[in-house]
C-alpha positions as CSV (number, residue, x, y, z in Angstrom):
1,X,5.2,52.4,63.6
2,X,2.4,51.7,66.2
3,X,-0.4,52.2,64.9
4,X,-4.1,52.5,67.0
5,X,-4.7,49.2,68.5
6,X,-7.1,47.4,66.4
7,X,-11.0,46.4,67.9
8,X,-10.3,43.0,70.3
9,X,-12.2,40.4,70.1
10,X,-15.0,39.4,72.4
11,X,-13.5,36.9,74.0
12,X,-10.3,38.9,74.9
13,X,-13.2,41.7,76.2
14,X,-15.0,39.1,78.5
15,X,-10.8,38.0,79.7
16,X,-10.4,42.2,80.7
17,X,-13.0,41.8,83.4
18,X,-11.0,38.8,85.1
19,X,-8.9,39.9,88.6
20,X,-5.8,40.1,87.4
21,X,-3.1,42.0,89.5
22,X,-0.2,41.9,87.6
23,X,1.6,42.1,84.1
24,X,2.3,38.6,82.7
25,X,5.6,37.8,81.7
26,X,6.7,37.1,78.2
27,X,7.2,33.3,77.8
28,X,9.9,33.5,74.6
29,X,13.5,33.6,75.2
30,X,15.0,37.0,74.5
31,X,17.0,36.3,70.9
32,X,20.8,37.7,71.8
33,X,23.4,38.7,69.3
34,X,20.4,40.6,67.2
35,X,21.1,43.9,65.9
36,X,18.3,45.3,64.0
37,X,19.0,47.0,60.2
38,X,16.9,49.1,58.6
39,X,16.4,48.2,54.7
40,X,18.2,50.2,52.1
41,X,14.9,51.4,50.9
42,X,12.3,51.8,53.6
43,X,9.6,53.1,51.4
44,X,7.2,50.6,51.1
45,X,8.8,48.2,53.0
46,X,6.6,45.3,53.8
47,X,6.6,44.6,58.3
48,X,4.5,43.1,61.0
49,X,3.7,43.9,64.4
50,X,2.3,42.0,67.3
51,X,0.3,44.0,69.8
52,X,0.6,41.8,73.5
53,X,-2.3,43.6,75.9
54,X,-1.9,42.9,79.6
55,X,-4.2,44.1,82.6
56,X,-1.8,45.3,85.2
57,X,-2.2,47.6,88.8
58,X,-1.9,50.5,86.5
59,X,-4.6,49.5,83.8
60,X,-4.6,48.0,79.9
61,X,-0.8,48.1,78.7
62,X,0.2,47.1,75.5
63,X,3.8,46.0,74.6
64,X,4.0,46.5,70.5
65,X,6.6,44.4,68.9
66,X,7.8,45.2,65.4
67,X,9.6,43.3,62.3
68,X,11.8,46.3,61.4
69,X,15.7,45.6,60.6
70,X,14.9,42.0,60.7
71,X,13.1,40.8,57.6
72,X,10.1,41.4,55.8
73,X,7.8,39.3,58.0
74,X,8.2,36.6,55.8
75,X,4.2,35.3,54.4
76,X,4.1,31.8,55.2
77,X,5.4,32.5,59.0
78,X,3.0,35.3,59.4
79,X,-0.4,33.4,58.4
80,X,1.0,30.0,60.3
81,X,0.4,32.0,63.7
82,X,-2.3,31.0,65.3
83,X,-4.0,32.7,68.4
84,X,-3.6,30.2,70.3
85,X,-0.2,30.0,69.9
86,X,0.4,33.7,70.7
87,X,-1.8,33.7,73.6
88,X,0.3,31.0,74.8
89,X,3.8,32.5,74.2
90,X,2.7,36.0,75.8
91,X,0.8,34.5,78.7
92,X,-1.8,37.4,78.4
93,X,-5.0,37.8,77.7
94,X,-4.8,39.6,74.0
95,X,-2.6,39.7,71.0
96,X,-3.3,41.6,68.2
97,X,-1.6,40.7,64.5
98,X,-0.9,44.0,63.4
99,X,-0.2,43.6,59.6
100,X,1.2,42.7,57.0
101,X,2.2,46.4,56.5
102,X,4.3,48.4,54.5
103,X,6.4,52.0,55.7
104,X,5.4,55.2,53.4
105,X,8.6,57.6,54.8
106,X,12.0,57.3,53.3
107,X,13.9,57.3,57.1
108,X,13.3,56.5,60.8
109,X,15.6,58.1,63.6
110,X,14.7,56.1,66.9
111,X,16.0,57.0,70.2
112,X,15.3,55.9,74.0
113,X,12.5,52.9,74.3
114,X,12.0,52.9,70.8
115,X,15.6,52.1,69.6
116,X,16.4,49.4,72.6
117,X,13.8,47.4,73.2
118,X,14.3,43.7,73.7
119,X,14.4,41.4,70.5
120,X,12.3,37.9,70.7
121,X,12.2,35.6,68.4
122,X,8.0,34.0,67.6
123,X,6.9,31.2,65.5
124,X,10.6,32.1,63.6
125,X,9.3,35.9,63.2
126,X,12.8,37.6,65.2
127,X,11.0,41.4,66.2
128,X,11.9,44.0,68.7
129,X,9.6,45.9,71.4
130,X,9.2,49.3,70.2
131,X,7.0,50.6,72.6
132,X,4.8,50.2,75.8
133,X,1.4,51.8,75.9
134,X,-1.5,52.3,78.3
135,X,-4.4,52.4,76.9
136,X,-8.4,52.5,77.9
137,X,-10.9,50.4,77.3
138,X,-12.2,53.6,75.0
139,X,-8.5,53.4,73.4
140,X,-8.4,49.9,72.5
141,X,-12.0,49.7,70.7
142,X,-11.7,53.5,69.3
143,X,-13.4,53.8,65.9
144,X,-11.4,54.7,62.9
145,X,-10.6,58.4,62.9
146,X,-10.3,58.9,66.1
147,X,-6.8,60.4,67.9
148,X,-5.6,58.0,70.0
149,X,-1.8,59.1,71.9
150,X,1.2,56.7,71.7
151,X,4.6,56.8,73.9
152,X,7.3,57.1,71.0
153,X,10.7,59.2,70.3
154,X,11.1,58.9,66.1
155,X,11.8,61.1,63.5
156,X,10.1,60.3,60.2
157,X,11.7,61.8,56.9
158,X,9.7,61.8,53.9
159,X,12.2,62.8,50.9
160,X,11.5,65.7,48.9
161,X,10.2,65.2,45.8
162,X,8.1,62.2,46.9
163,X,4.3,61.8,47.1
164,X,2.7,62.5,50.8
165,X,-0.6,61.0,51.6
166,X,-2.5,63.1,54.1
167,X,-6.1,63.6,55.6
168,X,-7.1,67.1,56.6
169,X,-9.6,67.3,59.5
170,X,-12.5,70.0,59.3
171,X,-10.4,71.8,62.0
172,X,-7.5,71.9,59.7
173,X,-5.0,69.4,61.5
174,X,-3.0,67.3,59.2
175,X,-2.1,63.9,59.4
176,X,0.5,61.9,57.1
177,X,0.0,58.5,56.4
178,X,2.9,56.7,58.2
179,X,1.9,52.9,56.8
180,X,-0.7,51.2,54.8
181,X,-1.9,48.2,56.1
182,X,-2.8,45.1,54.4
183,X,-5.4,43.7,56.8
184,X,-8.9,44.7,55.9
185,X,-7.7,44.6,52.0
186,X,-4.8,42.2,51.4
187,X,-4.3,43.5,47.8
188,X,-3.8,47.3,48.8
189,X,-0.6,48.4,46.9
190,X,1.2,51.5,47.1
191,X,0.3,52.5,43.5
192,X,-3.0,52.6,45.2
193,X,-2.9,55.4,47.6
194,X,-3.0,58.2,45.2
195,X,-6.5,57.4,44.8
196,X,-7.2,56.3,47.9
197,X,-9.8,59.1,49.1
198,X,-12.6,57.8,46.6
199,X,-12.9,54.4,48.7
200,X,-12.7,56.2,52.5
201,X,-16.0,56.4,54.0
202,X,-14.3,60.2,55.3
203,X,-16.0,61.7,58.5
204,X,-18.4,65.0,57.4
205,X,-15.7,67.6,56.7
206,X,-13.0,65.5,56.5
207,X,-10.7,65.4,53.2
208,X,-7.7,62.7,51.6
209,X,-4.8,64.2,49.6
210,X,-1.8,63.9,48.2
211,X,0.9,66.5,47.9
212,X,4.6,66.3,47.0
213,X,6.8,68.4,49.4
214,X,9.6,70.1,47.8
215,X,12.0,69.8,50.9
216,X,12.5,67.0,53.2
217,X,9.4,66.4,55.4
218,X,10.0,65.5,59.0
219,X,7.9,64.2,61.3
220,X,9.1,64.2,65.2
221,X,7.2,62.4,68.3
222,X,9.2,63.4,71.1
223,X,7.7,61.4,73.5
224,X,4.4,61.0,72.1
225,X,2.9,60.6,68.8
226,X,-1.2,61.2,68.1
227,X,-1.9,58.9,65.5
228,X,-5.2,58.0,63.5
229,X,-6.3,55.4,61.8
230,X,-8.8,54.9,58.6
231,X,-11.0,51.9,58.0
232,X,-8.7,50.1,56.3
233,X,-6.0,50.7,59.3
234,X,-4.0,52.5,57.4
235,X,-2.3,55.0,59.7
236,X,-1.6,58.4,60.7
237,X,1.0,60.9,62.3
238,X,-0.7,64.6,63.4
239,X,1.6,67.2,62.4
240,X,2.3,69.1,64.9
241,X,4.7,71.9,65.9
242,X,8.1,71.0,66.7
């Protein structure tokens, strides 16, 4: 879901140095009566997420806010915010438009945070918050490839039978693409990631594949995820031991 937080811009660099002492509140109105449902076919479903960064007692927190269960993130909505607009309706100092993406597993079991977060409605976009991260200033302008940790109980499942996409880092940890992102290459398709590796600019030793499992895949974070990004911002899961 939450994916490394994308480089800010300067101007939200020059707003982190301001005195602020506390979080700012959200300025939507909560949407009630909402009750997110996951599409019939997640694979390659199309979402959006908006990344709201706050300087607080405690450092940089981001508050990630996710499509999922509501629509697609319709197109027209999407590209008619303006960051101005979502600067305004946060009352914080950075907002990062995380997407369009689109989901590569076939299932997503969410409990705690991740399940109940609050559902707003912006610029007709309904999304729920997913997840509340602190980051460093090292976090939040990370290059690509670089493991960044995010606070998140999910269980990906990635159907047998069904293509994987994975890099392999010259230590030998594995990580399975999660979502491809639309961002840096709007036409990026899912028929494109078999052949993805030839146009990664891959760290020395690093290596893209693709594998089909032959039993179900799953992929827990209980209670953190490390995740990666490439330069498209495409993103990552580590495998790790359950």
């Amino acid at each position: 879901m939450f994916a490394r937080l994308p480089t800010l811009t300067r101007s939200a660099l020059l707003a982190l140095v301001l005195p602020l002492c506390a979080t700012a509140a959200l300025a939507q109105q909560p949407t009630p009566d909402v009750t997110p449902k996951l599409p019939a076919v997640l694979r390659d479903a199309r979402y959006c997420e908006l990344v709201a960064v706050h300087l607080t007692l405690d450092g940089l927190k981001a508050s990630v806010f996710n499509t999922l269960g509501f629509d697609d993130c319709p197109a027209d909505k999407w590209d008619a915010l303006t960051r101005r607009e979502l600067l305004r309706e946060f009352d914080t100092l950075a907002v990062v438009m995380n997407g369009p993406r689109h989901f590569i597993m076939d299932g997503i079991t969410a409990t705690g945070d991740t399940k109940t977060g609050e559902v707003i409605t912006v610029g007709g976009i309904v999304m729920a918050k997913r997840a509340e991260v602190s980051l460093s200033l090292h976090q939040a302008m990370g290059p690509s490839y670089t493991e960044q940790t995010i606070d998140r109980e999910t269980t990906y499942r990635f159907d047998a039978g069904k293509p994987v996409f994975q890099l392999t880092a010259p230590d030998g940890a594995v990580y399975v693409m999660q979502s491809y992102a639309q961002i840096v290459d709007p036409t990026l398709s899912y028929a494109d990631l078999a052949g993805l590796g030839s146009r990664l600019k891959l760290p020395a030793g690093w290596s893209y594949s693709t594998r089909t499992p032959q039993q179900d895949l799953l992929l827990a974070a209980k209670g953190t995820a490390i995740v990666i990004q490439d330069e498209l911002k495409n993103t990552y899961q580590k495998v790790t031991a359950n």
